[in-house]
N, C-alpha and C positions, 0 to 999 in steps of 0.2 A: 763494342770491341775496343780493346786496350791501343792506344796509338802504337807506332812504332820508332823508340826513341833513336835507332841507327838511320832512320830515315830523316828523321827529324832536322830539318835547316838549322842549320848555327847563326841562329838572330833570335831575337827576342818576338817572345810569343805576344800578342793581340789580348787583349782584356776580355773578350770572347771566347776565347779559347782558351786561355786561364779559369775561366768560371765553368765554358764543358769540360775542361777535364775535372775539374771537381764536382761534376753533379754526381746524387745518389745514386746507386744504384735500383734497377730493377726491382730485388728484390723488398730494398727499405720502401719504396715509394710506395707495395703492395700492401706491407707491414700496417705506414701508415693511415692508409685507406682503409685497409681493414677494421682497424681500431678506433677509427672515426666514425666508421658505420657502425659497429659494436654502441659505442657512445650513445649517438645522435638515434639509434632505436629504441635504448633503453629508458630514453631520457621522452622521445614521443610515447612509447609506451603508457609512463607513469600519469600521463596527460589523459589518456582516453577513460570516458568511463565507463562502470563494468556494471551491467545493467542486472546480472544476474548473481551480482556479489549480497550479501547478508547473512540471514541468520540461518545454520544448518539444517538441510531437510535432508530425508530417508524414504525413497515410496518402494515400500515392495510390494511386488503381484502376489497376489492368493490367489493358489487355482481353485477352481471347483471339485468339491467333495468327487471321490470316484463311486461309482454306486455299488453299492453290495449284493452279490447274488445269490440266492437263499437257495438250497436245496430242501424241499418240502416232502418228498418220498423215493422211494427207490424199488421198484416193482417188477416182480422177476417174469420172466418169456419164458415160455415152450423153449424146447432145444433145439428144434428145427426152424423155427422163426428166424429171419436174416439178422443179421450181425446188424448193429445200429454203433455206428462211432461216436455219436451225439455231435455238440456243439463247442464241447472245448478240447481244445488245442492240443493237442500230446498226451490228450485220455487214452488208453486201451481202451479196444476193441470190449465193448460190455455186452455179453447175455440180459442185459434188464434195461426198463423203460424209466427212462430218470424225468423226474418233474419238477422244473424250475418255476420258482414261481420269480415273476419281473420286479424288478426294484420300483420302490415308487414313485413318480414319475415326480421331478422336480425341477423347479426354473433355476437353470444354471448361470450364472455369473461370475464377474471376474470383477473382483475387490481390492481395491487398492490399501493398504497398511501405510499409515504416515508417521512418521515420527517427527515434530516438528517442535524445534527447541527457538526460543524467544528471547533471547537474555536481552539488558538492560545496554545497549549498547550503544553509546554518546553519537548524535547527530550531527550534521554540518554546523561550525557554530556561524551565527548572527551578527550581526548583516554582513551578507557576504557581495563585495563590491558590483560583482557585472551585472548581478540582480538587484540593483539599489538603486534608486534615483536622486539627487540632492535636492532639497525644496526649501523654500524659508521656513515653513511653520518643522521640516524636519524629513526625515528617510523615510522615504514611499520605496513600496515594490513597483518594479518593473522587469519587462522581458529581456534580456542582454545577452549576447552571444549566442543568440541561437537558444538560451535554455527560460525557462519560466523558474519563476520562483513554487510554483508547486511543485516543479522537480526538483527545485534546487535542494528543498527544506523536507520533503516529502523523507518519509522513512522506507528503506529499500524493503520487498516482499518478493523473494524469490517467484519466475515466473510460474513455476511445479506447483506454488500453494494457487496462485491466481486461478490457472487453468485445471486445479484439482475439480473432480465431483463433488469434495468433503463442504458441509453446510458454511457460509461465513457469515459473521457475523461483525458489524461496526458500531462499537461505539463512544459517543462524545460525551462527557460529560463538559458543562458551561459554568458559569461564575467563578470560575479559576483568578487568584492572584485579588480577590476581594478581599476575605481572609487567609492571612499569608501561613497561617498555624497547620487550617485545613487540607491548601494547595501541596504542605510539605507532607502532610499524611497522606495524603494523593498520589503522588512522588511515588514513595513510597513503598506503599502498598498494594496500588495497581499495578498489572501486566503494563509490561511497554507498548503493548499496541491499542491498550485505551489511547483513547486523544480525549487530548484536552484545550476545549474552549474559555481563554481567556477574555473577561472582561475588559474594556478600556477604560474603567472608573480606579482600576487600584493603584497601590503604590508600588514603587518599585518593581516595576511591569517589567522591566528586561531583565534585572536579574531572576526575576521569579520565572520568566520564559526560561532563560538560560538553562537553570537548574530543572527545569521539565524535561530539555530537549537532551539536556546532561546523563538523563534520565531514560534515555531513549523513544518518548514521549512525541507523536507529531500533535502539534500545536497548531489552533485558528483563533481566527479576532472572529468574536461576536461583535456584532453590529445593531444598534437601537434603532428597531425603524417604529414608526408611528402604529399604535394601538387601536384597536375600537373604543372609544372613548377618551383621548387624549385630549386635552390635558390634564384629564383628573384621574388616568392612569397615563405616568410618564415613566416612562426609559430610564430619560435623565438627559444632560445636557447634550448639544449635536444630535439629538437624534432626527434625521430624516422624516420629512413630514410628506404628504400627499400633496397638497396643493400649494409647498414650493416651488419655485422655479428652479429647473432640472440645475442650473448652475450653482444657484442656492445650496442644493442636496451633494452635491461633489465638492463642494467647501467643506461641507461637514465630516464628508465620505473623506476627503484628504486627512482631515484634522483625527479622525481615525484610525486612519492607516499608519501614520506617523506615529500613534504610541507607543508601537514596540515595533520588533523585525523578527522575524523566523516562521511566521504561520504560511503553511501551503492557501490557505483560502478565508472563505468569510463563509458563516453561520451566524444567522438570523435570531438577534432578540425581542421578544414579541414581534408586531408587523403585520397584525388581523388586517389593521385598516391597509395599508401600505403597498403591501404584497398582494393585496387583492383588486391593485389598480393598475394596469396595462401600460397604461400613461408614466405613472411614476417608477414602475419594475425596470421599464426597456434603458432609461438609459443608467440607470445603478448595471444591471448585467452588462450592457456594453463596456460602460469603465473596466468592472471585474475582468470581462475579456482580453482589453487592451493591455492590464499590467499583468496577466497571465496567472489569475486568481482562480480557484474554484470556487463553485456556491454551494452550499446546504440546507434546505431548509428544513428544521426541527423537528417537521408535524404533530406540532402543537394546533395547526390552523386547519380548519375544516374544509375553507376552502382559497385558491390563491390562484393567481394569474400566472403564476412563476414560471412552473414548465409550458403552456403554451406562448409566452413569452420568447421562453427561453431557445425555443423549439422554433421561433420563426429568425431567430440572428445568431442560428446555428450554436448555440454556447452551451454545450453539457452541464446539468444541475442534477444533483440527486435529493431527495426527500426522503425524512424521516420515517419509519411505518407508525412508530410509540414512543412514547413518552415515559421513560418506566418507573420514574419515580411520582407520577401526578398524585396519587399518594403516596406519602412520604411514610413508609409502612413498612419492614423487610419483608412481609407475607404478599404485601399488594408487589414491591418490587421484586421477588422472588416468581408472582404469577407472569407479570411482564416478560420477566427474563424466557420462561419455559415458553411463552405465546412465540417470542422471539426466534428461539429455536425452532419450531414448528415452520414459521415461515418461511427462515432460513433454508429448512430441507425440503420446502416445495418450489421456491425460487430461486435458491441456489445462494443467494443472499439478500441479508437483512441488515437495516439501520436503526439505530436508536438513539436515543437522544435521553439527557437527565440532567442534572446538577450537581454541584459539589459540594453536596450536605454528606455529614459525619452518617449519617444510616447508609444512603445509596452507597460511599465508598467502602465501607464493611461488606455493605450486599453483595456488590458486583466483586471483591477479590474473593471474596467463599466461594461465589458460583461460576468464578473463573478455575479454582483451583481444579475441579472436575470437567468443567466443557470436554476438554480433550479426550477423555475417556469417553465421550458417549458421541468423538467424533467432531465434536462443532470446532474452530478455527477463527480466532478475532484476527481482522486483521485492521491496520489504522483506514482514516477516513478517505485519503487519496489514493486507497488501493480500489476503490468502490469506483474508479473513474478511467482501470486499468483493464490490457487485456479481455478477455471477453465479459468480465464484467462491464466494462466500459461501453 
């Protein structure tokens, strides 16, 4: 309320009362509350993230066929015989005996239509700080804020494809960024939800990441672990050996990790001997765990300690089914491909594993360009670890 300046004493106002008669009023103070909230919402907003943002999808229902009803004769009564209305709806009254014959009896279902579009869409770029750890030998991943680096780098899959019926399929191809001619034809001419497993022997290992993930590409470090017969078949330098000392094996495992930044996890090069030792698997997965890695293994290997390992220090691993290029042949990777599908639509999904030879990357964009027509769904490697696939 306004003072009343007739009432007002003839003396000099108080410095208090100088500054309330100039306060704002009511409605400014609302004014700019409001607009500070407006602000400070939109501004939390852009912060949160959007789990079901990516690449467009479309599922429409398809009902099932309605069944057709045959009239097969029409037979005429006596005249005195009762009126028979029969059995559809708003027929007249008929003098004759009508014989339907039953539709064929058939399993009805309800089919879902997907339209699912993939385009090439650039990734989180690398390395991204709350997921990075500083080290001397160089940037390890690590867990930060609450998030893992296989979310952080992971490539989004709408949850509608995850929790679809439709078959999915994964897969990686490896020695990425060895040759840098190959990796860019790679790039290229693969669907963005191939993944691509980079070596840590090539050169210029980040920019070649970069440009995969540029690529919309989810990217993993292969890892050399120790062979059946080592050392006269070798990896190559750092690799993990069996009867190291566990501390030994994460020196190497660091000196690894450190080549590049942007892979959601680790996938396994050779590793007959390695992975099939309890002793040497338990604390490589635990590492993996702690910087919030996922594991793969290739199934290349007949047999391996991995998952029961894995399975006693709670750390989700998935395995390879095939290998689809073991021969290096379009007809043998062609038969791979269709075994793949097949398993896919009895288990809902399937993994695979290959290389980054000039045949396999030919193979796999032909018989991508069709999957979709016959229903199958690639989807990247840490989608295998999601949702009820997960």
């Amino acid at each position: 309320m306004r003072r009343d300046e007739l009432k007002q004493p003839l003396h000099k106002r108080s410095l208090s009362q100088r500054l309330w008669g100039k306060r704002p009023s009511a409605l400014t103070c609302a004014y700019f509350l409001v607009t500070a909230g407006f602000l400070g919402g939109g501004v939390w907003a852009t912060k949160q993230p959007m789990p079901f943002a990516g690449e467009p999808i479309v599922i429409a229902a398809v009902p099932p066929p309605i069944p057709e009803v045959k009239v097969v004769s029409v037979e005429a009564v006596p005249d005195d015989a009762p009126i028979d209305t029969g059995s559809i709806d708003d027929a007249p009254p008929q003098k004759a005996k009508v014989t339907i014959e039953p539709p064929v009896e058939q399993e009805t279902y309800q089919q879902d239509a997907t339209i699912f579009v993939s385009p090439k869409i650039p990734l989180t770029k690398a390395p991204q700080e709350n997921v990075t750890e500083a080290n001397a030998i160089g940037p390890l991943p690590r867990i930060g804020g609450g998030r893992k680096p296989s979310e952080v780098y992971a490539r989004t899959v709408p949850m509608g494809i995850i929790h679809s019926d439709s078959p999915k399929i994964v897969i990686i191809l490896g020695g990425m960024g060895l040759n840098e001619k190959l990796t860019a034809s790679a790039m290229k001419d693969l669907p963005a939800d191939v993944t691509m497993a980079f070596a840590p022997y090539g050169n210029n290992l980040q920019a070649q990441v970069d440009k995969a993930r540029a690529q919309g590409h989810e990217v993993m470090l292969q890892l050399p672990l120790e062979p059946v017969g080592y050392p006269g078949t070798n990896p190559g330098p750092k690799t993990l050996l069996t009867d190291s000392a566990p501390a030994e094996n994460i020196d190497s495992l660091y000196w690894h990790l450190s080549r590049f930044a942007g892979y959601t996890g680790i996938i396994n090069y050779m590793g007959g001997r390695y992975l099939s030792s309890p002793t040497a698997v338990k604390p490589l997965l635990l590492e993996l765990r702690k910087r919030g890695l996922l594991f793969i293994e290739d199934g290349s290997l007949p047999l391996s300690a991995t998952e029961e390992t894995a399975k006693s220090i709670q750390f989700p691993v998935r395995r390879g089914q095939t290998v689809i290029d073991a021969d290096a042949n379009a007809e043998s990777i062609n038969n791979a491909l269709n075994l793949l599908e097949e398993e896919a639509k009895t288990n809902g999904i399937a993994i695979a594993t290959g290389s980054g030879l000039d045949i396999t990357i030919k193979t796999v964009s032909e018989w991508a360009k069709s999957a979709a027509d016959r229903g199958v769904i690639l989807i990247p490697a840490s989608a295998a670890f999601k949702g009820r696939l997960g």
